[in-house]
Backbone bond lengths (Angstrom), bond angles and torsions (degrees), N, CA, C in turn:
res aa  C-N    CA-C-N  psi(-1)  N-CA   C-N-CA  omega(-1)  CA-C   N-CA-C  phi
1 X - - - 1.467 - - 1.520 109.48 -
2 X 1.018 108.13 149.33 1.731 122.12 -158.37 1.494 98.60 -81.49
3 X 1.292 137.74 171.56 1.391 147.33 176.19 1.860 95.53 -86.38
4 X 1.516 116.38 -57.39 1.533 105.97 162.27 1.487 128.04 -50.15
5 X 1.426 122.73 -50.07 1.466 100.99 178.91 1.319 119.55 -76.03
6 X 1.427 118.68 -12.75 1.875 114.73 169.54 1.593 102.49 -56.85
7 X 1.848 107.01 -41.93 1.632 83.52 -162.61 0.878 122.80 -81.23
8 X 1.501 126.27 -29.20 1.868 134.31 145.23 1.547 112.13 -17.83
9 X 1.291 114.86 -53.96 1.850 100.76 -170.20 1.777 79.13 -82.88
10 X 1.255 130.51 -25.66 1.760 91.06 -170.14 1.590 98.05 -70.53
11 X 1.241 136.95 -57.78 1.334 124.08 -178.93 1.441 102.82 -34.59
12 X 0.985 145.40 -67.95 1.668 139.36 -145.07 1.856 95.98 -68.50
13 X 1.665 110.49 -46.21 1.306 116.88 159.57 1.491 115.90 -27.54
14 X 1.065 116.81 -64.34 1.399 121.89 -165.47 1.336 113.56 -64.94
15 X 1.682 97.50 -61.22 2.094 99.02 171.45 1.309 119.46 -38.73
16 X 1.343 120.11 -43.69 1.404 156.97 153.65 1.737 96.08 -9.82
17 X 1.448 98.76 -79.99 1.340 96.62 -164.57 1.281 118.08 -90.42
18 X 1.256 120.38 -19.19 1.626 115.35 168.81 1.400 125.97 -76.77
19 X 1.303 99.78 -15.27 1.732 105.97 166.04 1.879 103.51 -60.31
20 X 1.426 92.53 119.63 1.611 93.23 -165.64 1.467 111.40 -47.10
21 X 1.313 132.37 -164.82 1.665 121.34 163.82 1.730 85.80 170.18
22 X 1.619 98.61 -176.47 1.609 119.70 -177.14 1.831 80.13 -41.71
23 X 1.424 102.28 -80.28 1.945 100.08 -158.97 0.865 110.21 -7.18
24 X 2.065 110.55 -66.21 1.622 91.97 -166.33 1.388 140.22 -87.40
25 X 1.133 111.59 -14.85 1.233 132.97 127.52 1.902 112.70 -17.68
26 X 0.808 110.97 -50.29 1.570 107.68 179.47 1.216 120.37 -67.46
27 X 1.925 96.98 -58.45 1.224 106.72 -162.72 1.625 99.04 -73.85
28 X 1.013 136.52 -37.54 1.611 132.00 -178.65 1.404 115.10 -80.04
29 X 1.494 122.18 15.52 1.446 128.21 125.99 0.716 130.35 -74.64
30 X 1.234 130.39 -67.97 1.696 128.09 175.02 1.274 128.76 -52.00
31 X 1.650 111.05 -20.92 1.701 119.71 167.52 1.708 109.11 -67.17
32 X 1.115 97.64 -46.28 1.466 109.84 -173.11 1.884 112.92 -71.71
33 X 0.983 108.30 -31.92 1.676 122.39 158.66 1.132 105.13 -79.13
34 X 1.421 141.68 -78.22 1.322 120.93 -154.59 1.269 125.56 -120.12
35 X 1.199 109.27 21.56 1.436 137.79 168.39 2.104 115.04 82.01
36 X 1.014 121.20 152.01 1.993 125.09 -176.51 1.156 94.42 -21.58
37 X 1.567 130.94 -73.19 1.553 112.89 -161.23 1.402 115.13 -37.34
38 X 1.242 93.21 -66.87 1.604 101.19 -160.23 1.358 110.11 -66.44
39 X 1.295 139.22 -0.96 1.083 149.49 -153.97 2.488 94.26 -102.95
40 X 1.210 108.28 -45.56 0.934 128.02 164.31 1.475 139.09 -35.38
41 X 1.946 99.13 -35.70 1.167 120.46 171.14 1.472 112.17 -73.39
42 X 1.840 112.73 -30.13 1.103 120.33 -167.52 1.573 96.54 -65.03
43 X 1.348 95.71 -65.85 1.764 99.51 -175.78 1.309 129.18 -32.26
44 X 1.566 101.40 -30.91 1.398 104.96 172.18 1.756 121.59 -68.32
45 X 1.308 109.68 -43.52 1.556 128.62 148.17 1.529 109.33 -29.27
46 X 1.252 121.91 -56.31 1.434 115.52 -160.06 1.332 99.28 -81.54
47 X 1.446 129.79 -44.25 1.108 127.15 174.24 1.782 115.87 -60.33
48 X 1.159 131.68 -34.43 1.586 117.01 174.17 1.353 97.58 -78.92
49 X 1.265 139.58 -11.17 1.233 122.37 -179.62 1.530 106.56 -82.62
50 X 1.629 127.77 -40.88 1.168 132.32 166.73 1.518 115.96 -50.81
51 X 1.518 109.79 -46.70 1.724 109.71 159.98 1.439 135.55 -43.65
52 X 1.640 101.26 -39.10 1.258 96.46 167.20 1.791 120.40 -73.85
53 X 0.875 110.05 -14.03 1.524 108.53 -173.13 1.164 103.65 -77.93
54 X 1.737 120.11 -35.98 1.392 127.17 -170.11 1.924 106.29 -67.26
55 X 1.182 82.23 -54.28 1.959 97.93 158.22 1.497 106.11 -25.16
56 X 1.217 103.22 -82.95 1.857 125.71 -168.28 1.205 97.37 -36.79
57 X 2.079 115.69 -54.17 1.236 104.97 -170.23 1.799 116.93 -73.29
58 X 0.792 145.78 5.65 1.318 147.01 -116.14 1.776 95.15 -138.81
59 X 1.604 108.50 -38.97 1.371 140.55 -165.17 1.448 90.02 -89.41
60 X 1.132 116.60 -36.97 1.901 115.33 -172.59 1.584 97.79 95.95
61 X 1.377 131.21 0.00 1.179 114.15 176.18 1.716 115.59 -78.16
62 X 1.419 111.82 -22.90 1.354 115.66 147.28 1.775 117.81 -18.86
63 X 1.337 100.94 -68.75 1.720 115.29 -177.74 1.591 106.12 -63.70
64 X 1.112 136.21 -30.01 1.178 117.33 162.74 1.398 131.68 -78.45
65 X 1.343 119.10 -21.70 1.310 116.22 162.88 1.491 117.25 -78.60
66 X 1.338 110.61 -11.03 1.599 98.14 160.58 1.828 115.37 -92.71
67 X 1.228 109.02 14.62 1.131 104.87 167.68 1.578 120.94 -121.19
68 X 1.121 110.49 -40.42 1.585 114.98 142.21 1.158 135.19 -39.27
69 X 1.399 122.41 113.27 1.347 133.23 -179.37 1.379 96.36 -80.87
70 X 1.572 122.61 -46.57 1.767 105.39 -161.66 2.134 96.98 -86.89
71 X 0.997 105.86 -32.72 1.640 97.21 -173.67 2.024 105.82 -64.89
72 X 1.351 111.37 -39.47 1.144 106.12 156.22 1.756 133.58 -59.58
73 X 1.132 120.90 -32.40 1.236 131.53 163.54 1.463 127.07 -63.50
74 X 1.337 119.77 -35.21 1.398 153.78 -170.13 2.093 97.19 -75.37
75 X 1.254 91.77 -66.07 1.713 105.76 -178.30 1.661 104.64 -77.68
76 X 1.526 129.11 -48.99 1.402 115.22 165.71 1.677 116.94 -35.30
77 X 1.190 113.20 -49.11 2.055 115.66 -157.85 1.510 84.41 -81.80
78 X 1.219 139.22 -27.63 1.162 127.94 -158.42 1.575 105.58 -66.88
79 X 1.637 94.35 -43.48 1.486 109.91 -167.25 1.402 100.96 -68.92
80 X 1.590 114.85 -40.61 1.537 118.54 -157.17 1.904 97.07 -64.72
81 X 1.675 95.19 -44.32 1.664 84.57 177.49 1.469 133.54 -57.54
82 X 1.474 109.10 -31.66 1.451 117.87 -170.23 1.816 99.59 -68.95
83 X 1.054 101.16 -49.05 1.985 114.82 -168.87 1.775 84.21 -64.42
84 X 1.361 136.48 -90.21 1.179 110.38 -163.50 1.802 121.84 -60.82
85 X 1.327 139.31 -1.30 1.546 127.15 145.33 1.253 116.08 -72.95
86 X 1.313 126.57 -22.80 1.690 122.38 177.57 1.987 94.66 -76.86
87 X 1.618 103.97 -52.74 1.774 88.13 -179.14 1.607 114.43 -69.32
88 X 0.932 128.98 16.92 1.647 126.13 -161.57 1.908 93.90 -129.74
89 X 1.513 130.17 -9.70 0.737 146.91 -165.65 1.638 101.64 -94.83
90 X 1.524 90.60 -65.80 1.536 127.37 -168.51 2.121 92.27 -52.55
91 X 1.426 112.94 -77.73 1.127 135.22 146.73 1.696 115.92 16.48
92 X 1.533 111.40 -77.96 1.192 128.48 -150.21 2.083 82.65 -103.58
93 X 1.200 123.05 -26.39 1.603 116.68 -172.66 1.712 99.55 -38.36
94 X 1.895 101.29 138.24 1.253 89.27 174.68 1.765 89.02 -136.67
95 X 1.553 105.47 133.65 1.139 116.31 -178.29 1.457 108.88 -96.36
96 X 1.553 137.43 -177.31 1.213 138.89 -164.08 1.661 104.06 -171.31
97 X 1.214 104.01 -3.57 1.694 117.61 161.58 1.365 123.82 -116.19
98 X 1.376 96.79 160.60 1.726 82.22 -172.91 1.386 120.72 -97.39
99 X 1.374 153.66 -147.34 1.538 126.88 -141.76 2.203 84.36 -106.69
100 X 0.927 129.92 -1.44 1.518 125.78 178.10 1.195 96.16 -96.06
101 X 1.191 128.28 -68.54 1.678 110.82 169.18 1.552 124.07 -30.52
102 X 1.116 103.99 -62.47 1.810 115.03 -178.44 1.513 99.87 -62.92
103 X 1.337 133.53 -43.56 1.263 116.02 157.25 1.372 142.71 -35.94
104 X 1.796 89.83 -31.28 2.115 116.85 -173.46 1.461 92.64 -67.03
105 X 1.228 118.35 -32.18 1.701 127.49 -145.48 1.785 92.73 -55.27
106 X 1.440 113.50 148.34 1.553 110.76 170.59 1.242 103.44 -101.48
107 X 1.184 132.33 127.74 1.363 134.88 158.89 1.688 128.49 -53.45
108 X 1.077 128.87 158.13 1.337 129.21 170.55 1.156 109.97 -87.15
109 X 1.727 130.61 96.31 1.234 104.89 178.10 1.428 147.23 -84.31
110 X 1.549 94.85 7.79 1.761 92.92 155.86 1.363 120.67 -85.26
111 X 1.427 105.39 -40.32 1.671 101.22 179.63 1.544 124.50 -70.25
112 X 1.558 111.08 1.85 1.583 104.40 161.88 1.500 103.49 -119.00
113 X 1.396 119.37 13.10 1.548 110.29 148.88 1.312 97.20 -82.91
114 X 0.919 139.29 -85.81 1.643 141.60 -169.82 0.877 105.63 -8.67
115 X 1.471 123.63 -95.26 1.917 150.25 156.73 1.782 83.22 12.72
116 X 1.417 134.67 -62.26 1.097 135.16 -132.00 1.445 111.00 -100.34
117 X 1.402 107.36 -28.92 1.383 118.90 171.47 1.317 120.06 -86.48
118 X 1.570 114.65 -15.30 1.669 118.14 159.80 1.527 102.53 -68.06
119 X 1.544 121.73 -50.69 1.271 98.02 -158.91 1.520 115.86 -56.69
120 X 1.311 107.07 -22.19 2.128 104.04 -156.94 2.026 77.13 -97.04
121 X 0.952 148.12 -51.62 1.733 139.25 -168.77 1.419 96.88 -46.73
122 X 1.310 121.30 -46.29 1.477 132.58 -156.20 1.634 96.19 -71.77
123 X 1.322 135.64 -38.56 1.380 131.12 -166.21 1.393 129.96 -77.30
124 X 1.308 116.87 77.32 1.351 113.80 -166.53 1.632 123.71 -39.67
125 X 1.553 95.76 -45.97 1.691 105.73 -179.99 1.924 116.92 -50.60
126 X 1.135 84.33 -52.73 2.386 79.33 157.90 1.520 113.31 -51.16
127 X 1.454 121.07 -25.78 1.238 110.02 -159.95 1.649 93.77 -92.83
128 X 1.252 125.36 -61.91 1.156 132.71 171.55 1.580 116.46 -49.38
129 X 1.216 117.95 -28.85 1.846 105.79 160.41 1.452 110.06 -89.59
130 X 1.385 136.85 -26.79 1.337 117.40 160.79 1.809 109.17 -34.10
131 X 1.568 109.20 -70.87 1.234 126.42 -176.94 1.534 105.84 -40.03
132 X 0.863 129.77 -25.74 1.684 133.30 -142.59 1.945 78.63 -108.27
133 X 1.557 127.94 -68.85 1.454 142.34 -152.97 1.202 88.00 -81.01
134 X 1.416 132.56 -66.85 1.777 127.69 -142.58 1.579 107.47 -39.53
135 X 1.488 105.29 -50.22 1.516 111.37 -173.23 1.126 141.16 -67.34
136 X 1.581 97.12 -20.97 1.622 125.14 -179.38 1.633 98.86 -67.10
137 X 1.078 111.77 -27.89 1.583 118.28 -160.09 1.994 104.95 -101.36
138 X 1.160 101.27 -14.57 1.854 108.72 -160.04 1.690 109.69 -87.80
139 X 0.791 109.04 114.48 1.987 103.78 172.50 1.866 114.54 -86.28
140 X 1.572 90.03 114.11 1.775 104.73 -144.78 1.877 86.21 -66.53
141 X 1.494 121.42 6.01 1.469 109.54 -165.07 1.879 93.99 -108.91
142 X 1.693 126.68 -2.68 1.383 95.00 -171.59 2.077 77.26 -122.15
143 X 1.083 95.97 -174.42 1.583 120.78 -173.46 1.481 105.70 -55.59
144 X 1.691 108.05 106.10 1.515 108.58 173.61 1.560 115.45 -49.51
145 X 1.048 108.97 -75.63 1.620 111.19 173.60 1.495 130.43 -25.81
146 X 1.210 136.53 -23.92 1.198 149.30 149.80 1.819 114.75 -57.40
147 X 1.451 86.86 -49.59 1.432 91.10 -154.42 2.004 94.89 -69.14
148 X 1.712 119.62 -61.10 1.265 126.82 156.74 1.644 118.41 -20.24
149 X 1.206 106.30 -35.84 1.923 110.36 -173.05 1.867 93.30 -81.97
150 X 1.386 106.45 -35.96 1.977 88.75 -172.54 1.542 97.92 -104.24
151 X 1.180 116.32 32.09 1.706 105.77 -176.47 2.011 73.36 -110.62
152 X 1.329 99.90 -66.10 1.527 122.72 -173.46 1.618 104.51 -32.66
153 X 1.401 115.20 -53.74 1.223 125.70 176.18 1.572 132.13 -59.25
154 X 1.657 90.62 -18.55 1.458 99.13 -178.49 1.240 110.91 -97.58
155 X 1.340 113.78 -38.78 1.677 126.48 168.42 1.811 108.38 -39.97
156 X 1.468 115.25 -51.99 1.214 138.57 -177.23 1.731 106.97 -49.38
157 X 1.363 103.65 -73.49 1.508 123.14 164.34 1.791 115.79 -23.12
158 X 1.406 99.48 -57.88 1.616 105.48 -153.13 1.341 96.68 -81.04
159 X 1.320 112.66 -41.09 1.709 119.12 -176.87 1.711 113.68 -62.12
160 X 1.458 90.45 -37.97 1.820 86.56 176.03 1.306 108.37 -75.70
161 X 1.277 131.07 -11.76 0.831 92.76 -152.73 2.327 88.18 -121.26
162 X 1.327 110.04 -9.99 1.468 102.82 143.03 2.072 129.89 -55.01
163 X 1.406 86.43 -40.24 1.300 92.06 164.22 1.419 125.33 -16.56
164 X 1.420 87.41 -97.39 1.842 112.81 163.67 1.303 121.53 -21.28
165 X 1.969 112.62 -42.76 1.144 120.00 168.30 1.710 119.74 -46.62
166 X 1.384 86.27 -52.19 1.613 100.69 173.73 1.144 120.94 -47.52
167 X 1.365 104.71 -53.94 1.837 109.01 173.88 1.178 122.84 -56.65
168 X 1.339 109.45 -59.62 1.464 114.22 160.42 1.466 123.36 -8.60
169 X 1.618 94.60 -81.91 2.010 107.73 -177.62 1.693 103.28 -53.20
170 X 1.700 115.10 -48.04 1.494 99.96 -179.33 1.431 102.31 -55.00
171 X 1.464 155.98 -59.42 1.292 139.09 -162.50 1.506 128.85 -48.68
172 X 1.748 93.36 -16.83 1.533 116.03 171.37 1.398 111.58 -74.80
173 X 0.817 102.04 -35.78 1.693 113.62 -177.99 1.087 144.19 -102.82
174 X 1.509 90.11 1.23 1.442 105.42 155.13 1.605 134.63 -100.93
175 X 1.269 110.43 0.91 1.501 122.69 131.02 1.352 136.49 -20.26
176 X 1.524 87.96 -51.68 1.715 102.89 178.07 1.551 114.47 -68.98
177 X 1.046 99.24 -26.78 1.780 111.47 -169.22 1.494 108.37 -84.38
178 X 1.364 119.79 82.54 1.475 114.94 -178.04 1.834 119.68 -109.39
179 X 1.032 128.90 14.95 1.229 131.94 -174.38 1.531 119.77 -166.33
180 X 1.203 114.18 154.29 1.498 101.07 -165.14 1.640 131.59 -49.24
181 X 0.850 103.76 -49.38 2.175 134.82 157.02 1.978 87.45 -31.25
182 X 0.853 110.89 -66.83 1.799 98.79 172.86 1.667 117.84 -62.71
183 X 1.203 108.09 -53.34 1.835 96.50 174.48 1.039 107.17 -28.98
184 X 1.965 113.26 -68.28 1.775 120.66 -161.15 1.740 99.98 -61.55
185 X 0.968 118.09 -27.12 1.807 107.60 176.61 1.549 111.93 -69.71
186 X 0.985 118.45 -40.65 1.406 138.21 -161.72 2.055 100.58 -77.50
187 X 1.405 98.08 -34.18 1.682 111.76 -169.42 1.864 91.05 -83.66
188 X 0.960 96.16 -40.87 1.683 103.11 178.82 1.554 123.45 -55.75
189 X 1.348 99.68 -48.80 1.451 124.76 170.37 1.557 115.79 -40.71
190 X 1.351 111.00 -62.01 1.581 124.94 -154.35 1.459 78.28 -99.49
191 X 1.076 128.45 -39.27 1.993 116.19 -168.83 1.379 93.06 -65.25
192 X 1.534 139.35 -38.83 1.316 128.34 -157.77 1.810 78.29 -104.01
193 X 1.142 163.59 11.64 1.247 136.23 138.78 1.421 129.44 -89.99
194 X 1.316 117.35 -7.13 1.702 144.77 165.90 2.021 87.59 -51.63
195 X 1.564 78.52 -85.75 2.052 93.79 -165.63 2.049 89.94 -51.55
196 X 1.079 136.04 -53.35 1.104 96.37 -165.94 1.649 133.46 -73.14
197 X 1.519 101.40 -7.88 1.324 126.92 159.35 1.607 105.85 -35.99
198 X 1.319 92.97 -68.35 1.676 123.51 -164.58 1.460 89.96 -56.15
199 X 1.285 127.10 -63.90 1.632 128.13 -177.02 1.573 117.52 -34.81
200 X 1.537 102.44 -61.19 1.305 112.91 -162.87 1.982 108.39 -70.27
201 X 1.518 98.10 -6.10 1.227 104.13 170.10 1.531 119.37 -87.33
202 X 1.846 106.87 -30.65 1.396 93.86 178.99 1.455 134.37 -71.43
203 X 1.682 102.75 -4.80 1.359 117.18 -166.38 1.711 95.91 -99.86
204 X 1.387 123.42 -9.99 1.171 115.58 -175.96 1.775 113.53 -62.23
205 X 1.094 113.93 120.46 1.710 123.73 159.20 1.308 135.42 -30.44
206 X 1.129 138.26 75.37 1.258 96.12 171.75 1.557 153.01 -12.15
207 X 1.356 120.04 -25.35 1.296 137.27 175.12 1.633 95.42 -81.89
């Protein structure tokens, strides 16, 4: 692979990941609840969950869910359900401390790795633009598997490391949040961007 077409998929990589979505949405909950560290674990979540898709695609099972109407349908609702109970969750959270306390809070750190690796497994549309990009970028004459591991690897790279970006700005912004009356705004916020996550997924096409 050429030094030009790596940097083409990293640009598309990048648009890729800063186009907001569930991730960030995730990850700038959990920063904002339980402060950068813990927010970190998530990322790590989002990223094996993005791995597995890269996997899926890699396996060619990618290509069947873009050809499958019901295996695509099956994995879309799955996702749409999880994103609107995490925003309907998020939503209804009722805190009783104020944002330094809720900061004190310890997280579970498997259950917001988990939490984190459903959201990116759950998203068909990553799976179906892997399928859609990987190939555009692959030279069908040297070793797929190589080529998938540094496309895969770079996807991996850029996302973790926008992530952080994400976290970052939530640590900015959680400044703003000083009393309980801000938590419930703040819980409102990301609960009504979870479900609309989830929305804008149920209307997604197969095509």
């Amino acid at each position: 692979m050429s030094i030009e077409v790596w940097l083409t998929f990293l640009l598309a990589a990048i648009l890729l990941s800063v186009s907001p979505g569930a991730g960030a949405v995730n990850t700038m909950a959990n920063t904002m609840k339980y402060g950068f560290k813990a927010s970190l674990i998530a990322n790590l979540g989002l990223q094996v969950g993005s791995a597995f898709n890269i996997v899926m695609v890699g396996l060619g099972l990618g290509a069947l869910l873009a050809q499958s109407e019901l295996a695509f349908s099956v994995i879309k609702w799955v996702g749409v359900a999880y994103l609107i109970f995490l925003g309907y969750q998020k939503f209804n959270e009722v805190s009783k401390l104020d944002l330094g306390e809720v900061k004190a809070q310890k997280p579970e750190p498997l259950k917001l790795f988990t939490k984190s690796v459903i959201v990116n497994m759950t998203n068909p549309k990553s799976i179906v633009f892997l399928v859609a990009l990987l190939p555009q970028f692959m030279n069908t004459n040297e070793p797929q598997i190589n080529q998938i591991m540094l496309l895969g690897t770079t996807m991996l790279v850029v996302d973790t490391v926008v992530m952080i970006g994400y976290s970052l700005l939530a640590t900015r912004l959680a400044h703003l949040i000083k009393n309980e009356r801000h938590v419930r705004i703040q819980n409102r916020i990301f609960g009504s961007m979870f479900m609309g996550a989830g929305s804008l997924l149920a209307v997604a096409s197969h095509n």
